[in-house]
C-alpha positions in Angstrom: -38.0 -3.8 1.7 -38.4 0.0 2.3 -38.2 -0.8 6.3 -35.0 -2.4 5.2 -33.8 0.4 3.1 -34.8 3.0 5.7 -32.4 1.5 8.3 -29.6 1.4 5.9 -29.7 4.7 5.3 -30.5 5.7 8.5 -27.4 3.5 9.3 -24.9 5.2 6.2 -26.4 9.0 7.4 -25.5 8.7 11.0 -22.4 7.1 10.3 -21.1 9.8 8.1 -21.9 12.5 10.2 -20.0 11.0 13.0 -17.0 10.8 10.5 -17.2 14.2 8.9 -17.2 15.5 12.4 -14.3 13.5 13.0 -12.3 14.5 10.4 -13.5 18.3 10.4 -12.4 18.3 13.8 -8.7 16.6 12.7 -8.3 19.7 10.6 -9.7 22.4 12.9 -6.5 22.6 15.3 -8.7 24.4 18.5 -11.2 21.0 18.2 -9.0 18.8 19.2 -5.6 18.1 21.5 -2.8 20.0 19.9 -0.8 17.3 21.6 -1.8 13.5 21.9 0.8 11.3 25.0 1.0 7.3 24.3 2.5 6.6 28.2 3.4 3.6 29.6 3.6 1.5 25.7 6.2 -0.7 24.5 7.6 0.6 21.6 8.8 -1.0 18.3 10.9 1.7 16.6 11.8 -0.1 13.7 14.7 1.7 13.1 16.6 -1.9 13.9 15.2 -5.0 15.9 14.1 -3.8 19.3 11.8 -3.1 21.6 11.6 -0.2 24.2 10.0 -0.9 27.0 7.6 1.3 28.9 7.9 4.5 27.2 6.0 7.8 26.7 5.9 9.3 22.6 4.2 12.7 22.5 2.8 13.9 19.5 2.3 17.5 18.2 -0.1 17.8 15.4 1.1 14.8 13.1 4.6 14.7 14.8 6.0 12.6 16.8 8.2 15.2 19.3 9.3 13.3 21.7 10.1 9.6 22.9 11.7 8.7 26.1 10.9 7.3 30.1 10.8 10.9 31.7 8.9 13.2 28.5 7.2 15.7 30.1 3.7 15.6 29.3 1.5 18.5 28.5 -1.4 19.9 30.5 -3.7 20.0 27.0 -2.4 16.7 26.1 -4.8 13.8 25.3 -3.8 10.5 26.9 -3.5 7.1 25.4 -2.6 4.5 28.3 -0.5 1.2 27.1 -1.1 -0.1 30.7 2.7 -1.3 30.4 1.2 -4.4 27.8 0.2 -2.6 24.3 2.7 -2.0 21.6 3.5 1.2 19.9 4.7 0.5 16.1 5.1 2.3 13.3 1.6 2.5 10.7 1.9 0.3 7.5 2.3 0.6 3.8 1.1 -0.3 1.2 3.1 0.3 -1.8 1.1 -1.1 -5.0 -2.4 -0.5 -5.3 -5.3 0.4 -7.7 -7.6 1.8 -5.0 -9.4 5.5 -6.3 -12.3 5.7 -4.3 -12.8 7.8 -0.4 -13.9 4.3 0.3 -11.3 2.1 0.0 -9.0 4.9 1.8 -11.2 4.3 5.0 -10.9 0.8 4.9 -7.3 0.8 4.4 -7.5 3.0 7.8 -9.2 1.0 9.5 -6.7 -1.6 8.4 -4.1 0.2 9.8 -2.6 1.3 6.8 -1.3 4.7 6.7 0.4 5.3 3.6 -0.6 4.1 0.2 1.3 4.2 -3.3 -1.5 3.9 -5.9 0.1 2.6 -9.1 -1.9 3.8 -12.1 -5.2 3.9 -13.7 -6.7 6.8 -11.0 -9.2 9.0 -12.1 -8.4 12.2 -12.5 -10.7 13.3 -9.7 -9.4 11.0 -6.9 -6.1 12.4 -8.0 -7.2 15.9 -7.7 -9.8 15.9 -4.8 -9.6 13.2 -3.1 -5.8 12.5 -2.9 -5.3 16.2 -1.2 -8.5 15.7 1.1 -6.7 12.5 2.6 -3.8 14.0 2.6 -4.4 17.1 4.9 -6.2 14.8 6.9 -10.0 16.2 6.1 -11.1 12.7 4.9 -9.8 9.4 6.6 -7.2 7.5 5.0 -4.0 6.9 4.6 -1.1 9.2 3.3 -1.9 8.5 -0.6 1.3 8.4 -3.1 0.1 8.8 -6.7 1.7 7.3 -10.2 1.1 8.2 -13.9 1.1 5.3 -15.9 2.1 4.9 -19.5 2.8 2.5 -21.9 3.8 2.1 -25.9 0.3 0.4 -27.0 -3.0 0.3 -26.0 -3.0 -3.2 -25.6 -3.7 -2.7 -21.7 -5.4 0.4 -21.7 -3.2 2.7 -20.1 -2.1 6.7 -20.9 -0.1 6.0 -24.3 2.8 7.6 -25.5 4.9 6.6 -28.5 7.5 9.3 -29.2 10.4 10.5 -27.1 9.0 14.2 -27.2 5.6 13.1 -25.6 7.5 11.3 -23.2 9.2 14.2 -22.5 6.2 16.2 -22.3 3.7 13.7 -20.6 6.7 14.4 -17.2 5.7 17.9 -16.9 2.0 16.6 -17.4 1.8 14.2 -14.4 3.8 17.1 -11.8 1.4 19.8 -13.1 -1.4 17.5 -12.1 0.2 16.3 -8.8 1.4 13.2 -9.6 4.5 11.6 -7.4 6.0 8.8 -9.8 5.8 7.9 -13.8 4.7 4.3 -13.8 5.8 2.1 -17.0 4.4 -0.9 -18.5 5.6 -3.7 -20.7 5.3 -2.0 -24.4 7.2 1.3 -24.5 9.7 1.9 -27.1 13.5 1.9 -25.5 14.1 5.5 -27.2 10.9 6.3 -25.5 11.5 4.8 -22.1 15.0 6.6 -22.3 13.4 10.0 -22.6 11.1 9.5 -20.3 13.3 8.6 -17.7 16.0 11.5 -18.6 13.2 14.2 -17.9 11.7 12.4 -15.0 15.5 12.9 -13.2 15.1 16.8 -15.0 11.7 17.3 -13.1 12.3 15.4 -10.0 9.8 12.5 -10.9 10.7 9.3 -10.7 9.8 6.7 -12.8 8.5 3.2 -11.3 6.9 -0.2 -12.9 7.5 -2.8 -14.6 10.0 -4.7 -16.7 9.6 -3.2 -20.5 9.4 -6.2 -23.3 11.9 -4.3 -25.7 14.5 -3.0 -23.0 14.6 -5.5 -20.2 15.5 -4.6 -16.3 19.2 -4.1 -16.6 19.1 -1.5 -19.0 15.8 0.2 -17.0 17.9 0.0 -14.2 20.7 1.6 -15.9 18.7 4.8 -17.3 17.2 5.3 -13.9 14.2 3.5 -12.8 14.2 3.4 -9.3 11.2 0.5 -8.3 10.6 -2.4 -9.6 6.7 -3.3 -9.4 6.3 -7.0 -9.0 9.1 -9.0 -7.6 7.7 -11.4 -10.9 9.1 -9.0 -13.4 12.5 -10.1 -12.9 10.9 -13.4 -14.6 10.2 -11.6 -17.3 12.8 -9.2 -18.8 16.0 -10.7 -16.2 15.8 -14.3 -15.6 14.4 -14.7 -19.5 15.5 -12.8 -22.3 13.2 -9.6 -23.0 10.1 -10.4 -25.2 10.7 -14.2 -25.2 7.6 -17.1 -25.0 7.4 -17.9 -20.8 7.1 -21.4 -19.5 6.1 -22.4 -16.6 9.8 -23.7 -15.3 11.2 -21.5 -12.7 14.7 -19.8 -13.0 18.2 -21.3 -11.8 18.8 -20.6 -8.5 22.2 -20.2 -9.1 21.0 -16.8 -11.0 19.7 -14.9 -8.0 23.0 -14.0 -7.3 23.3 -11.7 -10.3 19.7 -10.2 -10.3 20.6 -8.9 -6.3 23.9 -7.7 -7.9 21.8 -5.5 -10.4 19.2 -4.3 -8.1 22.0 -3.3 -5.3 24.1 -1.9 -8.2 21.7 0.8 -8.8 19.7 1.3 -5.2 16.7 0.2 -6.3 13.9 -1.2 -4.8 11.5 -3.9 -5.3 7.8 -4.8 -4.4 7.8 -7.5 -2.6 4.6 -9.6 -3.6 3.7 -12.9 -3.0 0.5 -12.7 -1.3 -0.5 -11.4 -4.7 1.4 -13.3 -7.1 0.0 -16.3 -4.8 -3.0 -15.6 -5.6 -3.3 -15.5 -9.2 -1.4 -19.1 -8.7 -4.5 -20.4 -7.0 -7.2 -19.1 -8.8 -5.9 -20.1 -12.5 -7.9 -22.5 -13.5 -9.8 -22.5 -10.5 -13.1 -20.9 -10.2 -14.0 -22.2 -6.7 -10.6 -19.9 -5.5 -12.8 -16.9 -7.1 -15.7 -17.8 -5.6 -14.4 -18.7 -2.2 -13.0 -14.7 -2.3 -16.3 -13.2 -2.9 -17.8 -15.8 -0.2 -15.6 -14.4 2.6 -17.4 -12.1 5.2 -14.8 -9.4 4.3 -16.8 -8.8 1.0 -19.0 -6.3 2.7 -15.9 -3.8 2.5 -15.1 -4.4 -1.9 -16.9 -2.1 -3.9 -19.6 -3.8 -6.1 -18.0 -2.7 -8.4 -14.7 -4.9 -7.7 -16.8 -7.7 -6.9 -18.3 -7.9 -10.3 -14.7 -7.4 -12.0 -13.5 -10.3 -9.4 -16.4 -12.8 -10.7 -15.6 -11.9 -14.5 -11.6 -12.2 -14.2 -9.9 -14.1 -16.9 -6.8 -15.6 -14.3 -9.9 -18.8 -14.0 -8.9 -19.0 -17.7 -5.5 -19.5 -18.3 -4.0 -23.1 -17.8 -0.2 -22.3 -16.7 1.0 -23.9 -13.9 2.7 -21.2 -11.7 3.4 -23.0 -8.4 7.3 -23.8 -8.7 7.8 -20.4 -10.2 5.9 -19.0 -7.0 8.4 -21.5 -5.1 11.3 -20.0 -6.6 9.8 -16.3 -5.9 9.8 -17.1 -2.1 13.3 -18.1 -2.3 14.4 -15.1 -4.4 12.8 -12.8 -1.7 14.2 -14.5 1.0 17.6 -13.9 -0.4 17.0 -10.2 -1.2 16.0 -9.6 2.2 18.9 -11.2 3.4 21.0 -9.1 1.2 19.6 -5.2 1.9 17.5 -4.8 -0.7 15.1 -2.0 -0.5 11.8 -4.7 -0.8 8.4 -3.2 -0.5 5.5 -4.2 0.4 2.4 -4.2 -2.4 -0.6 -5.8 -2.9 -1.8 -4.7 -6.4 -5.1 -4.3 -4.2 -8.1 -4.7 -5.5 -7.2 -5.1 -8.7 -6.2 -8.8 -8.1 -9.6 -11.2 -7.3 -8.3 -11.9 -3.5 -6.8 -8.7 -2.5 -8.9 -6.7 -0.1 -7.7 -3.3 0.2 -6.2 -3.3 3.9 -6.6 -7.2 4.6 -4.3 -8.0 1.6 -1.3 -6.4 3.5 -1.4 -8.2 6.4 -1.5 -11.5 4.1 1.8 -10.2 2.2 3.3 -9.7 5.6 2.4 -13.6 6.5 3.4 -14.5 3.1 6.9 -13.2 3.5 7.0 -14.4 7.0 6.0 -18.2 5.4 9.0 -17.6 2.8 11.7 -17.2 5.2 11.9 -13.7 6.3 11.9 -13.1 10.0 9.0 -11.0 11.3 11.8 -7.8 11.8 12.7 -8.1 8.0 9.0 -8.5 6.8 7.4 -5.6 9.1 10.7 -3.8 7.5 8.5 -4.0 4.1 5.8 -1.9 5.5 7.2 0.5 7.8 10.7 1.8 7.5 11.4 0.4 4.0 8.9 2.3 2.2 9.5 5.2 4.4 13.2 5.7 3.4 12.3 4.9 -0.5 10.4 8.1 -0.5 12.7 10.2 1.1 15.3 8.9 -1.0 13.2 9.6 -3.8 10.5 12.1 -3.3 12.3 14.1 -0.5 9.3 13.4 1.3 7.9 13.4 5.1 9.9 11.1 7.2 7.5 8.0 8.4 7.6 4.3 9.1 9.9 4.7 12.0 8.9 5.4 16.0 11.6 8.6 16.1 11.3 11.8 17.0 10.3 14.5 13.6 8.6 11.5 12.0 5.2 11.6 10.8 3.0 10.3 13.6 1.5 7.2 11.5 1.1 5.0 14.2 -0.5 1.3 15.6 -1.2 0.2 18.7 -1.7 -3.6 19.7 -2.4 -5.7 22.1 1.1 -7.6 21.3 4.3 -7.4 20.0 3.8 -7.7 16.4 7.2 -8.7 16.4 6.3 -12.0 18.2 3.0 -12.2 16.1 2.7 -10.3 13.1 -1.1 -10.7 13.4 -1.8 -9.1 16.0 -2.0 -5.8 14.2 -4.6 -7.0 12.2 -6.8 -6.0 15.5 -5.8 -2.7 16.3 -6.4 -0.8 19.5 -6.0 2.4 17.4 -4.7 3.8 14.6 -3.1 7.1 14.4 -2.8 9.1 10.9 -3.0 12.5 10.4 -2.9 13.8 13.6 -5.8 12.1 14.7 -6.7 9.0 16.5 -9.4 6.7 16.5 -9.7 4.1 18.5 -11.1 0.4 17.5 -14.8 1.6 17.8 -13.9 4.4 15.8 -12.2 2.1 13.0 -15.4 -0.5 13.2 -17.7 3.4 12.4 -15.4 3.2 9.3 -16.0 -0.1 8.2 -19.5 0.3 9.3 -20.4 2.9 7.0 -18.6 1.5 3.7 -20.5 -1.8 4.4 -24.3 0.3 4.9 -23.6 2.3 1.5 -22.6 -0.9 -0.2 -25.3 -2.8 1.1 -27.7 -0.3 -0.1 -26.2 -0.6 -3.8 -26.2 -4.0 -3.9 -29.9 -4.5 -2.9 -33.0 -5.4 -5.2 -34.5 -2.2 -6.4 -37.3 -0.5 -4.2 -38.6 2.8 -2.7 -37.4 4.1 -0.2 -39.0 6.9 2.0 
């Protein structure tokens, strides 16, 4: 046992030196090339459905300055050969998850997922620390896109507000402590609600969630919310009346009409979900589901933590029967895509048994592939969509597009993930940043988050 301990520590030590230099050396400008040339890829802009063949992108510091046949390259410029065969697409997002810890943001890296949107229940240290560590690119991980969440009761535990004045007040509270979005849940009061999203347009915060029991979507819409966090909310406080008992029958399909109406009606955007909502289908009821997540090799990268909340999560309780509503959801997105709608990939990772932070994209990307979309429309989720949702509402960095002046958040691959959407689950690299790392580095990320976890999860001993 110590012998065993030793190594793992050994292991988690020399691991984390070799990232700390990494990332020390991403912020220091004079350790590493001010200017980074991808020659000879193939690149998928995703600005529409095409492919640019054999290409050169330079990158200064975390921007891409340049794409073209003929770009000059650099002297001091670090190359990265696509041989004429490996593609050059734009990183991915994730745009619902419950991740706080330096951990997950690795893993998510290693994933190839370069911009997160955590949606509520961070602690306030992740928030301050760790959020602006990723950020500048001192830590790896994704770009990191925070939410203050609030609701009317405490019934799920969140930040609680019950008046319109501390609605009012708890806006200036999230932007003083560097929050992006005000996330709402089911139980606020409309006069609340109302407030809250009249000062969020005052102070230049958004406000994001879910459909509100009292109010319902339409009128949320209406006062100003810009996201809608499950593509399942609409079955909630649209499709049904507001507050009413649900039953496990699907919508009309005749209605979908009217909900894309609403959503186009105000430019908003939806997460796009069924890898998650999917999941909780499967495992109601079903306790092998549960157990066949926490049996999967990729359970060396969830926190112990997560894996205890997994085994102890009520969904293997509950007795609805989901599956023609998760029918109907497929078709719903399928027709949103097909209509413009700002969708959005989200995972709710790993707050969901079944969603691994990082993995759980690439299975919403399938999912939306199995439900109709082509592969253009669902890689659209996690690149360019999200990326033109926060600059239409954050006035943020430009990203999810191969174009010159975007953030340099890039993939590269073996193949065309526009032929096969899988092949960026295996990376050649992964640029975030400013920095690269190729697929050895990635694996030294995943590497160390499975030592420290293997460490906590073993039976107690000394170790030297």
């Amino acid at each position: 046992m110590v012998c065993r301990s030793w190594r793992l520590l050994r292991l988690v030590a020399a691991t984390l030196i070799c990232i700390a230099v990494s990332s020390h050396a991403g912020a220091q400008g004079d350790l590493l090339p001010a200017r980074i040339a991808f020659v000879h890829v193939n690149v998928v802009p995703m600005d529409r459905e095409r492919v640019l063949a054999d290409q050169t992108v330079l990158v200064e510091g975390d921007r891409i300055a340049a794409l073209g046949k003929d770009v000059p390259i650099p002297a001091d410029a670090k190359i990265i050969d696509g041989e004429r065969s490996a593609y050059l697409s734009p990183g991915l997002a994730d745009m619902h998850v419950h991740s706080d810890t330096r951990n997950d943001l690795a893993i998510y890296l290693a994933n190839g997922v370069t911009t997160v949107l955590t949606m509520g229940g961070s602690r306030n240290s992740f928030v301050d620390l760790t959020v602006p560590a990723a950020n500048a690119g001192t830590i790896p991980g994704p770009h990191v896109y925070t939410s203050f969440i609030v609701d009317g009761t405490p019934e799920y535990g969140d930040f609680l507000i019950k008046t319109p004045a501390e609605a009012r007040a708890v806006v200036g509270l999230a932007r003083t402590n560097g929050y992006d979005f005000i996330k709402v849940y089911n139980n606020l009061a409309p006069d609340v609600f109302e407030a809250l999203a009249d000062e969020g347009r005052r102070q230049h915060m958004p406000v994001v969630g879910h459909g509100i029991t009292q109010l319902g979507l339409e009128r949320q819409l209406a006062a100003g919310q810009v996201l809608v966090a499950h593509t399942e909310e609409f079955f909630y406080t649209f499709f049904s009346k507001p507050g009413s008992v649900q039953t496990d029958t699907p919508p009309d399909v005749r209605r979908i009409p009217e909900a894309i109406a609403l959503i186009k009606r105000y430019n908003a955007a939806v997460t796009a979900d069924p890898a998650t909502y999917g999941a909780i289908v499967r495992q109601i009821g079903s306790r092998d589901v549960v157990d066949a997540f926490l049996a999967t090799p990729d359970i060396r990268y969830l926190s112990p933590n997560d894996r205890l909340r997994w085994r102890l999560d009520t969904y293997v309780e509950k007795t609805a029967k989901l599956a023609p509503k998760y029918e109907f959801l497929r078709i719903f997105l399928k027709a949103m895509a097909d209509a413009g709608v700002q969708l959005l990939a989200g995972t709710d990772a790993p707050a969901v048994p079944g969603m691994f932070p990082g993995l759980s994209l690439h299975q919403d990307l399938a999912e939306l592939e199995g439900a109709g979309l082509t592969r253009f429309q669902a890689l659209a989720t996690a690149t360019r969509m999200p990326g033109e949702f926060i600059a239409r509402t954050r006035q943020g960095d430009s990203f999810g597009t191969v174009s010159v002046g975007s953030r340099a958040d890039l993939i590269l691959s073996t193949g065309n993930p526009l032929g096969n959407l899988a092949t960026l689950r295996t990376p050649i690299g992964v640029m975030a940043h400013g920095q690269w790392r190729d697929a050895a580095e990635l694996r030294t990320l995943k590497d160390a988050v499975d030592a420290q976890y293997r460490i906590a999860t073993q039976p107690p001993g000394p170790v030297p």
